[in-house]
C-alpha positions as a Python dict, from the first residue, in 0.01 Angstrom:
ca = {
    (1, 'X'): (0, 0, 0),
    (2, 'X'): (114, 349, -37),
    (3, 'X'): (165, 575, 272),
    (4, 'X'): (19, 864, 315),
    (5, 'X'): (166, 1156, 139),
    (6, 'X'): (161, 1383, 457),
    (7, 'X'): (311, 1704, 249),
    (8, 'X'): (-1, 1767, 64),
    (9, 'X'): (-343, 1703, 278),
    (10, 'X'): (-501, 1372, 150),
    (11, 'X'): (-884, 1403, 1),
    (12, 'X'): (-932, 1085, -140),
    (13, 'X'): (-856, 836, 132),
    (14, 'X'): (-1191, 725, 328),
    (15, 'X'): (-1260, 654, 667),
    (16, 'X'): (-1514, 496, 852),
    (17, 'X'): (-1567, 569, 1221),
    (18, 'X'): (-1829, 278, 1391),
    (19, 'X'): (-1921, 459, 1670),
    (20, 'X'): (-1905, 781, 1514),
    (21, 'X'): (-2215, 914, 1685),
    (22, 'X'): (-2063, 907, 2001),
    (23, 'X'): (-1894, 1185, 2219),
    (24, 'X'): (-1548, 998, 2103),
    (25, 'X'): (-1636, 873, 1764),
    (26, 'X'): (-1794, 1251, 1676),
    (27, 'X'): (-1446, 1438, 1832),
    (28, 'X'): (-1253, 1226, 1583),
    (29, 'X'): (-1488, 1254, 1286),
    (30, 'X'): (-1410, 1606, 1305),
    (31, 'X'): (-1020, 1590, 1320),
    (32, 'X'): (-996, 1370, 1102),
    (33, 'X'): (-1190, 1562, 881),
    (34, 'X'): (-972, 1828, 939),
    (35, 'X'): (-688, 1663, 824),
    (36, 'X'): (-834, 1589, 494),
    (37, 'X'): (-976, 1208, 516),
    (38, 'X'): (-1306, 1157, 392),
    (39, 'X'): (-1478, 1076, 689),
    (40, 'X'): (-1798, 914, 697),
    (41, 'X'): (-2015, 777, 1022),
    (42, 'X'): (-2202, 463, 1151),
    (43, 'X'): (-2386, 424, 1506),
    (44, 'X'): (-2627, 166, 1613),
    (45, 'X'): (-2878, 439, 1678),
    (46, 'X'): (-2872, 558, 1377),
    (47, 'X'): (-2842, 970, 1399),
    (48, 'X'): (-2823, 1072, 1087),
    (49, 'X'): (-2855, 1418, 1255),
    (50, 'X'): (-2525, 1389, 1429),
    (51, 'X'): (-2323, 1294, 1136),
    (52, 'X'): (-2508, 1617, 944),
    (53, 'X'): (-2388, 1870, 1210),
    (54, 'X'): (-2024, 1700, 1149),
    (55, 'X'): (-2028, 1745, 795),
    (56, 'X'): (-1975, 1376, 721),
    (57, 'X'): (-2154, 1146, 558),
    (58, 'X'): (-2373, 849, 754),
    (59, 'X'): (-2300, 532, 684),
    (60, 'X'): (-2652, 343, 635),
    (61, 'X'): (-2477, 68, 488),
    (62, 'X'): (-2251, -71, 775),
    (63, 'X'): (-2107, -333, 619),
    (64, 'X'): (-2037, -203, 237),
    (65, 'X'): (-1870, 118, 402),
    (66, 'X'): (-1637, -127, 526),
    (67, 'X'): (-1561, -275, 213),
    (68, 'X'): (-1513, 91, 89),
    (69, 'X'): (-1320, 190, 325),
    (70, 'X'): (-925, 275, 401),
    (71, 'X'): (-961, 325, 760),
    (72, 'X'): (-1208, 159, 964),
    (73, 'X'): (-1162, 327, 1335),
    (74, 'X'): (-1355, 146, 1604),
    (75, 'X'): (-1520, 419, 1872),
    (76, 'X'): (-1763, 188, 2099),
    (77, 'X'): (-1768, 107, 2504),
    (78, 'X'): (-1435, -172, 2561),
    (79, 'X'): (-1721, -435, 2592),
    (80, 'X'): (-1844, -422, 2257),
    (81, 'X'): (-1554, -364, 2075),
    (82, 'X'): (-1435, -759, 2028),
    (83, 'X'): (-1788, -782, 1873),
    (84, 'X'): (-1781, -513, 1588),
    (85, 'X'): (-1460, -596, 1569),
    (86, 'X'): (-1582, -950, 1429),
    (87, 'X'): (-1824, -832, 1278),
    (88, 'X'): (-1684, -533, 1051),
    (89, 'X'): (-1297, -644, 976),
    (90, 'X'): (-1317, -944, 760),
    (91, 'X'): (-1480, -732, 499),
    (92, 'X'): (-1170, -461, 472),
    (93, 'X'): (-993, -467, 192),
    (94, 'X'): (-626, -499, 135),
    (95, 'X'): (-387, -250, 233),
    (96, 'X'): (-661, -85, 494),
    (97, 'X'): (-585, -24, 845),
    (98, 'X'): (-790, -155, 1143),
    (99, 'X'): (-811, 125, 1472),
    (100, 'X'): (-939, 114, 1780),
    (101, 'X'): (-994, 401, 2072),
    (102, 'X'): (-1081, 184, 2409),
    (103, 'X'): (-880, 303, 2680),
    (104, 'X'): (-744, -90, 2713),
    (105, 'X'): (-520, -267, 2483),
    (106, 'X'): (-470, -634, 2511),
    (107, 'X'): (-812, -768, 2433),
    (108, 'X'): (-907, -536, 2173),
    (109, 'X'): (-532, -579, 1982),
    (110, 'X'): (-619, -962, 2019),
    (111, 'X'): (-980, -967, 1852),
    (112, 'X'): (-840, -710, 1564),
    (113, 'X'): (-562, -958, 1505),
    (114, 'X'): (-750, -1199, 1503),
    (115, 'X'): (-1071, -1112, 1274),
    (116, 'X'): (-853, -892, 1046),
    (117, 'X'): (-751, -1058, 729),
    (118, 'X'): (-356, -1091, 595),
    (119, 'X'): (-304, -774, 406),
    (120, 'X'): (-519, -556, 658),
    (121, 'X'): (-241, -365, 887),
    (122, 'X'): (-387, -309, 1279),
    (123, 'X'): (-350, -12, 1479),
    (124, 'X'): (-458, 33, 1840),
    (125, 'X'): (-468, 351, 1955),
    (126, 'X'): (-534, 541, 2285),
    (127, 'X'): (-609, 889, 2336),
    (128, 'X'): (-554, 991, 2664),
    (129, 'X'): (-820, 1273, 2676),
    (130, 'X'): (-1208, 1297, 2633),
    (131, 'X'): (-1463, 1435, 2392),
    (132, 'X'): (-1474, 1784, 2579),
    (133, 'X'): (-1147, 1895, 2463),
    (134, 'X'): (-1127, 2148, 2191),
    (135, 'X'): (-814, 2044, 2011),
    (136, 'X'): (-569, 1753, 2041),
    (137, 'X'): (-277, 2040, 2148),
    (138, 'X'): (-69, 1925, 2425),
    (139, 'X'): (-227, 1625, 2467),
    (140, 'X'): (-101, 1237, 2474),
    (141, 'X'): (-215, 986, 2232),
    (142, 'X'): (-77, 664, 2270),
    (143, 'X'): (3, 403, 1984),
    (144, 'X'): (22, 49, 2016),
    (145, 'X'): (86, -85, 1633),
    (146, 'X'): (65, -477, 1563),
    (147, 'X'): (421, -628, 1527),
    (148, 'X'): (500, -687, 1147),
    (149, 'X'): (146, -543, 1054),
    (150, 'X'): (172, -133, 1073),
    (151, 'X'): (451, -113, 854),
    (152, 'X'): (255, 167, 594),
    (153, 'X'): (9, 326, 806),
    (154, 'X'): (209, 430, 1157),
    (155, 'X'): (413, 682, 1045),
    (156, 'X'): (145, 847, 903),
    (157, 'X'): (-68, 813, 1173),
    (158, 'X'): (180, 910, 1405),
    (159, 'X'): (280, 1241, 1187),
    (160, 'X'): (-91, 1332, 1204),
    (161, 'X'): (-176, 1377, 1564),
    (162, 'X'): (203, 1488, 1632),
    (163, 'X'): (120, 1827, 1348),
    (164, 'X'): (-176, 1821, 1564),
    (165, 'X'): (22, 1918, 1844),
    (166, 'X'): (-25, 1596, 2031),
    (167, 'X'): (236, 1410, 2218),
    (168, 'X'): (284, 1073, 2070),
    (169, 'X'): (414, 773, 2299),
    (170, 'X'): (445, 389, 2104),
    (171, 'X'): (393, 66, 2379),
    (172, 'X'): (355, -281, 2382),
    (173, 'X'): (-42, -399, 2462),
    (174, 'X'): (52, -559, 2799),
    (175, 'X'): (263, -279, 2925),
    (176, 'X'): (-5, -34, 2768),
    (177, 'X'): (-208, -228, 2988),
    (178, 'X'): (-28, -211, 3308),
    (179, 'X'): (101, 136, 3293),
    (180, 'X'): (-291, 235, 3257),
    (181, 'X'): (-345, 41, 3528),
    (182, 'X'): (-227, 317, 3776),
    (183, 'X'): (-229, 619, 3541),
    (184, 'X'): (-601, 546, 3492),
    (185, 'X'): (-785, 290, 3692),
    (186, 'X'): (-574, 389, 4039),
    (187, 'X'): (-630, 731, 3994),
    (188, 'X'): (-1007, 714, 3878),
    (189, 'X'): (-1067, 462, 4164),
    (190, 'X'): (-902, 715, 4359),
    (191, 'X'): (-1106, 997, 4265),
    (192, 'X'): (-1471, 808, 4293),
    (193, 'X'): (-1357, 647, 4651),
    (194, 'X'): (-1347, 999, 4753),
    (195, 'X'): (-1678, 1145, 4603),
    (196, 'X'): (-1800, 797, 4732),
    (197, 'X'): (-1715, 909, 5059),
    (198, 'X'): (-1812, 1265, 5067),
    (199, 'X'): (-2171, 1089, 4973),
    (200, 'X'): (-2156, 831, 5255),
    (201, 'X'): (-2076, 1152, 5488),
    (202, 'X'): (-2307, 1316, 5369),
    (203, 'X'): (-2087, 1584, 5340),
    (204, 'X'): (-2202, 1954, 5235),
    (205, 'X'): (-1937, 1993, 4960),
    (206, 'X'): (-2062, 2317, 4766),
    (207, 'X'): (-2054, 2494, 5127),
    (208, 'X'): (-1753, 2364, 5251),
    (209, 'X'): (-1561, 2520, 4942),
    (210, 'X'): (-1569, 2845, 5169),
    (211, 'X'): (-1318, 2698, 5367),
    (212, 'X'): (-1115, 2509, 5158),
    (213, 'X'): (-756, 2631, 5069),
    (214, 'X'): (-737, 2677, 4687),
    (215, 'X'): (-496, 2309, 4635),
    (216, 'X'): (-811, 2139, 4806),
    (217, 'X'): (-1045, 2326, 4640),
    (218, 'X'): (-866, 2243, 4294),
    (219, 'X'): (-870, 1839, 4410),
    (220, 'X'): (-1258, 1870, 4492),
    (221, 'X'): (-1243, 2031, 4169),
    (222, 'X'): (-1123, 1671, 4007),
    (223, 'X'): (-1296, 1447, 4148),
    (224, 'X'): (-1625, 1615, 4018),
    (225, 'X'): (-1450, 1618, 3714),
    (226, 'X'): (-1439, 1255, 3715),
    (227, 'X'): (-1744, 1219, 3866),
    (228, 'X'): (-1928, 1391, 3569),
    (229, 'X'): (-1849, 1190, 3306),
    (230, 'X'): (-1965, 817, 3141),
    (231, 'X'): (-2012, 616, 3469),
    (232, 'X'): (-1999, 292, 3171),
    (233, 'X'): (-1660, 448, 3075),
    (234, 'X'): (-1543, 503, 3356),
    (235, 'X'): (-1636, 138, 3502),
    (236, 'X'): (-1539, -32, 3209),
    (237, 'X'): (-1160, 80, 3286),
    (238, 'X'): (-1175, -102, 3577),
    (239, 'X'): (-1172, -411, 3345),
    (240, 'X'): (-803, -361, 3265),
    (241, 'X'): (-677, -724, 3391),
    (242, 'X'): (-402, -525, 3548),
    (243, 'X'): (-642, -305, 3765),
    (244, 'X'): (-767, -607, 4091),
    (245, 'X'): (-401, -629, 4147),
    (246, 'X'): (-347, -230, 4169),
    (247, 'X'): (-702, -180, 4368),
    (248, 'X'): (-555, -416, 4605),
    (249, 'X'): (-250, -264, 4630),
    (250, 'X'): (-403, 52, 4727),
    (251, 'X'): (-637, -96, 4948),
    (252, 'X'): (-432, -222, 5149),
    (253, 'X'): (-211, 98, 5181),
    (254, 'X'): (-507, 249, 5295),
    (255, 'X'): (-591, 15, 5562),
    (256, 'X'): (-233, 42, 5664),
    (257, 'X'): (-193, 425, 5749),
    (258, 'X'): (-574, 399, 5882),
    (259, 'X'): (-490, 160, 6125),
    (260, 'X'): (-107, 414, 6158),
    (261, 'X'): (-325, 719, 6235),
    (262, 'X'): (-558, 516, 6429),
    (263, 'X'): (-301, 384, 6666),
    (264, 'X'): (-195, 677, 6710),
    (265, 'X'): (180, 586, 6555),
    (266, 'X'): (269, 921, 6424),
    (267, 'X'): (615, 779, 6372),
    (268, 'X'): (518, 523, 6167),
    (269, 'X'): (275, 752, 5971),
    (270, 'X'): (542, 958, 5910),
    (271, 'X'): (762, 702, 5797),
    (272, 'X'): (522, 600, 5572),
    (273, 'X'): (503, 932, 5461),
    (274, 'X'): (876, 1025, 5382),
    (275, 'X'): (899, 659, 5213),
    (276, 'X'): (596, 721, 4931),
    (277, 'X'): (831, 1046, 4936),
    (278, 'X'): (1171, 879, 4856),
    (279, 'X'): (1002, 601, 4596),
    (280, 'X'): (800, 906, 4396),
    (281, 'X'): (1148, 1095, 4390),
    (282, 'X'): (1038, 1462, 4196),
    (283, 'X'): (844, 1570, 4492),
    (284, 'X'): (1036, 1916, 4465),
    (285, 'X'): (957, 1954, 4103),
    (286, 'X'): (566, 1871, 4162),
    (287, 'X'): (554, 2126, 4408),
    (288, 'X'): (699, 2354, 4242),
    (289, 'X'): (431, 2300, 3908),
    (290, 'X'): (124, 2239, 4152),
    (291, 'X'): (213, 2642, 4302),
    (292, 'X'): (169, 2717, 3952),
    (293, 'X'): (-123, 2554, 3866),
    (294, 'X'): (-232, 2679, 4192),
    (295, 'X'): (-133, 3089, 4123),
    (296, 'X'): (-329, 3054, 3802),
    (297, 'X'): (-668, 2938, 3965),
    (298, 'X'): (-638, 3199, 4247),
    (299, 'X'): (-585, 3503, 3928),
    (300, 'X'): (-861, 3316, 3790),
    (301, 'X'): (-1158, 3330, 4067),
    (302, 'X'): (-1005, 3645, 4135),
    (303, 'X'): (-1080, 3744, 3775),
    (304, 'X'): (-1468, 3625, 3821),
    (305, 'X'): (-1491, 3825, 4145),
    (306, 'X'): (-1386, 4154, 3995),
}
């Protein structure tokens, strides 16, 4: 197959986006429209509305799109992607390329391999942000191409969301998987535990922000963030094989400095304390870009108030 010429914008190579009706599956549409694919839509509920307001086309033929199609990208919840996977990637043709968006790796990289025929290169592909953010600038999308079956379409694919201003990182399935482990399931689980809690309190939390100090105000800040987005997202990454063993992990750390504080070992807390320290290593340089992020929200509210 020929690559991608990337020095003069591409109108004639199509892509299909299953899913595309979706928060996800609609922020790609668009920038991949953008960078001169011609991007057409399918969903199961069939909004032909949606893919209008995109300025795509809707696919109403699922399965003859597919046929048609250079790029078939795969935007639907991590438990239905093995499925459409099955279902839509016998039918590509040579020299296409297979993608996927789920925020895991190993199962959907196995079903693509699997169901895609020789000649069909496979792609998975993680963007580590969600459908609310404007443009792809600054942030990380992660690649995770199929050994000795990307050879034509990853450079491209890389070269597009890097002149989008994205931050492009290449891994392995399994490590994709364990890495996101902690840099998603951990912290989410974190996050929920603690609006979890604030609910089992029954905690006043939009009056207690009058006597929060702006760091705490900024964490309350994320864990609403978190807690106002797809609870069947944000559940399904607890699926990531990796995650019991991390959830565990953390668990048990908790019930550890609990029972610490509880004793009333201050030593030992402290211990514990200064060791999470000496492991994280950094702790200077985090401080140092938290008082930042911190300065800006303080001009910020101070900004509203005026």
């Amino acid at each position: 197959m020929k690559p991608i010429d990337r020095k003069a914008k591409e109108t004639d190579k199509k892509m299909l986006i299953v899913g595309g009706t979706g928060g996800t599956g609609s922020w790609f549409a668009r920038f991949f429209k953008g960078q001169g694919f011609l991007v057409s839509v399918w969903g199961p509920s069939g909004k032909v509305e949606v893919a209008e307001r995109l300025g795509v086309r809707f696919a109403s033929d699922l399965l003859a799109e597919v046929v048609e199609s250079d790029v078939v990208l795969i935007s639907v919840p991590i438990q239905e992607t093995a499925k459409v996977v099955e279902d839509v990637a016998p039918r590509m043709k040579q020299g296409s390329l297979l993608m996927d968006v789920t925020s895991l790796k190993s199962g959907p990289m196995e079903a693509m391999l699997r169901w895609a025929p020789p000649g069909v290169e496979v792609l998975g592909t993680h963007p580590m942000f969600g459908p609310t953010i404007p443009t792809i600038r600054g942030q990380t999308v992660i690649l995770v191409p199929a050994a000795g079956r990307c050879d034509s379409w990853l450079l491209p694919m890389e070269e597009i969301f890097r002149e989008g201003g994205a931050r492009v990182e290449i891994l392995e399935a399994d490590e994709h998987d364990r890495i996101m482990a902690v840099v998603q399931a951990l912290t989410h689980f974190a996050y929920i535990s603690i609006g979890s809690t604030l609910r089992s309190l029954d905690f006043d939390v939009a009056r207690s922000r009058r006597f929060m100090s702006p760091v705490y105000e900024i964490m309350i800040d994320f864990v609403g963030r978190i807690l106002d987005q797809s609870p069947e997202l944000y559940a399904s990454i607890q699926e990531n094989p990796e995650a019991k063993r991390v959830r565990e992990a953390y668990i048990l750390e908790c019930k550890r400095l609990s029972k610490l504080a509880d004793d009333g070992d201050l030593a030992g807390f402290m211990e514990a304390m200064n060791s999470a320290a000496d492991h994280f290593s950094g702790t200077k340089e985090a401080l140092a870009r938290s008082d930042r992020l911190i300065s800006l929200w303080i001009d910020h509210r101070e900004e509203g108030r005026r």
